[in-house]
N, C-alpha and C positions, 0 to 999 in steps of 0.2 A: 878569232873572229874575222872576217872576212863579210868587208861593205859594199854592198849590191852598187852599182853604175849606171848610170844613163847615159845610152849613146846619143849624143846631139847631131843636128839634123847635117851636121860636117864630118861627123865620124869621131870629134873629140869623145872618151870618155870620161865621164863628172861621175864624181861619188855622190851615189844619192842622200847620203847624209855628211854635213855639214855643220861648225861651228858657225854661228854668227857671233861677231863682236865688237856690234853697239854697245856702248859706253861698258868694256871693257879694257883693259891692261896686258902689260906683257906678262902679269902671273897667270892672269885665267888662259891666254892663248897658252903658254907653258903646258899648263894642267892639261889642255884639252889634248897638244900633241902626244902629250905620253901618254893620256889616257886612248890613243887610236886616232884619233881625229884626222885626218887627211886632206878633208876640204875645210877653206878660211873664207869667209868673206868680211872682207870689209867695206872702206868707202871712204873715201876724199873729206867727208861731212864730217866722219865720226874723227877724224883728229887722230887716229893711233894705227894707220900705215905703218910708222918708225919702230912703234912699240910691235907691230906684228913681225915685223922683218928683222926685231931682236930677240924674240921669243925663237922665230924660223931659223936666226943664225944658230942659237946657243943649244938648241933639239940637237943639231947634227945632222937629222933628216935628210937624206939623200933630197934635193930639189926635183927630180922627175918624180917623186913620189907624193908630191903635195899639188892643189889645187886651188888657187889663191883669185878670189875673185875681186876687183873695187869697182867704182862708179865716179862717176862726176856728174859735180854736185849743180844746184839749178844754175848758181851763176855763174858757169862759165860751160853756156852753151854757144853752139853756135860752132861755125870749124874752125879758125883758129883758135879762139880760147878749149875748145875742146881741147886738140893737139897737146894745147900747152901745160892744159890741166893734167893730161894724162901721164907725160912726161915728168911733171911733177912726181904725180902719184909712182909712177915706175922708180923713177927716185929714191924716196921713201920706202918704197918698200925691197926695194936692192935688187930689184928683177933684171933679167935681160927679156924677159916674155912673161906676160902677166896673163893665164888663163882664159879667163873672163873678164870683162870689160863689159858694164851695165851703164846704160841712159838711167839715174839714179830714179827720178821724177819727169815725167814729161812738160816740156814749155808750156806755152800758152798760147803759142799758135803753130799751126801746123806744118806750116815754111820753116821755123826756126828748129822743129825736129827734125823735121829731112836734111837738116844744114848738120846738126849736130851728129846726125845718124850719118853722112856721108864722113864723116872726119873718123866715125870707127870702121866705116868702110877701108877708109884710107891704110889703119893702122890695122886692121886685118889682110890688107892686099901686102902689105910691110912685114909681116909676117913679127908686126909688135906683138899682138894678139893670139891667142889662140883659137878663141871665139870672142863672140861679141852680141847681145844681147840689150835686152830693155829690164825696165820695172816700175809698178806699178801703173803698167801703159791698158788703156782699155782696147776691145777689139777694134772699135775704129780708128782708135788711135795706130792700133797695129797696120790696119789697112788701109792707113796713108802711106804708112812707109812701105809696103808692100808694093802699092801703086808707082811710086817715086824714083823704087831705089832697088838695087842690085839684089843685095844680100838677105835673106831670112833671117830675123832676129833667132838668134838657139836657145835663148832662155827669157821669158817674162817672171823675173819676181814679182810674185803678188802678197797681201795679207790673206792667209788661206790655212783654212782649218776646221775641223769635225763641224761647228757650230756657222762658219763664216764657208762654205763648202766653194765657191764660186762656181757652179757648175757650167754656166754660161761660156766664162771664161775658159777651163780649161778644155772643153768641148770647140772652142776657134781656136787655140791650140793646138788640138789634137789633129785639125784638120788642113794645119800649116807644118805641123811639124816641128812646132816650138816647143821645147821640156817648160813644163810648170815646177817655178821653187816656190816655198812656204816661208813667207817671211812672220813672225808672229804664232808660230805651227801649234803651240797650246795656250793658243789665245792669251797667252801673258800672262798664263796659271787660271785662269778665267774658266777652265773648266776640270780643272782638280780635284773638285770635289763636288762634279755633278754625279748623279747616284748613278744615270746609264754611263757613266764614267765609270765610278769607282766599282761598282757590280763586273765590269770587264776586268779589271784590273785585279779584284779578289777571286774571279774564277780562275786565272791566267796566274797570282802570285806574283804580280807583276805592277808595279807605282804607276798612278794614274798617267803622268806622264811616259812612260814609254807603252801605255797603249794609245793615246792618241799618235803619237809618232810613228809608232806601227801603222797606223788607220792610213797615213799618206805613204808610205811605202808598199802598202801593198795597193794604194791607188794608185801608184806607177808616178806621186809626185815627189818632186825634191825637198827636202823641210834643212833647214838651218837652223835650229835651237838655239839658244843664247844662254849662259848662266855664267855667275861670276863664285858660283858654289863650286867647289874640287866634288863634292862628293855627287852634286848632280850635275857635273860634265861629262862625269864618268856615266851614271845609271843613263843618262840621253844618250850614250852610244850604244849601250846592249840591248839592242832592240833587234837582232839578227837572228835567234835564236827560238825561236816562237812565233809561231802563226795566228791570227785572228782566226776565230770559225766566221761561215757568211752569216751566220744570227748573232757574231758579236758586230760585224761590218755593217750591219744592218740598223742595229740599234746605235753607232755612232753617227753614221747617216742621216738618220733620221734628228739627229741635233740640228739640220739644216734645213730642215721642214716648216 
């Protein structure tokens, strides 16, 4: 198996698919690296950097071969506490260079993001970072910091999925040059057992969930799935071997209508 990339707008390559793990552990990140998994996101919020960077130790995993994203978290924005947060985080998770680096949630005012945003400036000119990115930020939230400040955000995480399609968004994306990730990619199982779900899925021989996952991969988006199941860590990764037709694209699409 072999997981399709996205080249960000620096030339990093990011594996289009992704474990997320929110309120998971060091068994389920385990699971997920043997099961293929390559790219990790975590976050400052979720508490279990330590537990990912023990899972990352005890794999073996060659380190150039994984892609480990965190965030920081709302209170400690601004650029020192940024800096401080981040170093933290780098801590924690045993990095010398930590991939990706996300604006978790945007402030509440638009000076205090531009402060925040220049401190991963900082740590991307420092060559802490690899890249450096936002989430959950909206377009104009984007294009302040556009306005502001040096660097291109490479990735907005959003909530984004067959039913929640944002098309808005990834369309000022597209036009910046920001990769879109799916945070929430099947609605939280939320759409499991919708019939133009599972209809795709019985044509294909294939669990509801790895056709909505399909559905942003071959949208050109990044999806993170989440599971604290071994057995669905694994089926969320074989999604590489099977095409959507454009009337199954079509029909998930239109969950967005």
């Amino acid at each position: 198996m072999t997981m399709p990339t996205i080249t960000l707008n620096n030339g990093v390559a990011m594996p289009q698919l992704g474990f997320g793990t929110w309120q998971v552990g060091r068994d389920a990140v385990a699971t997920a690296l043997a099961a293929g998994y390559r790219c990790l996101d975590t976050a400052e919020m979720y508490g279990n950097e330590s537990a990912v960077a023990e899972a990352v130790a005890a794999s073996g995993i060659d380190r150039a071969e994984l892609f480990v994203t965190t965030k920081v978290w709302n209170d400690h924005h601004g650029y020192r506490a940024t800096l401080d947060a981040f170093h933290a985080s780098r801590r924690r998770l045993g990095l010398d260079v930590v991939d990706l680096y996300l604006i978790h949630w945007p402030g509440p005012s638009d000076s205090g993001n531009i402060e925040t945003w220049r401190a991963l400036e900082t740590l991307y000119a420092e060559g802490a970072v690899r890249a450096i990115g936002v989430s959950n930020f909206s377009p104009a939230q984007i294009d302040v910091l556009l306005d502001a400040c040096d660097v291109v955000p490479a990735v907005n995480q959003i909530e984004l999925n067959p039913a929640r399609p944002r098309l808005r968004e990834r369309a000022h994306h597209a036009r910046h040059g920001i990769a879109t990730q799916a945070w929430a990619p099947i609605a939280r199982g939320g759409l499991l057992t919708h019939p133009a779900v599972t209809a795709v899925a019985d044509a294909h021989s294939r669990t509801p969930a790895q056709v909505v996952l399909r559905w942003h991969l071959q949208h050109g988006v990044s999806a993170i799935p989440r599971s604290a199941t071994p057995e669905r860590i694994r089926s969320n990764l074989a999604v590489t071997d099977f095409t959507l037709t454009p009337d199954d694209m079509a029909a998930l699409d239109a969950l967005g209508e």
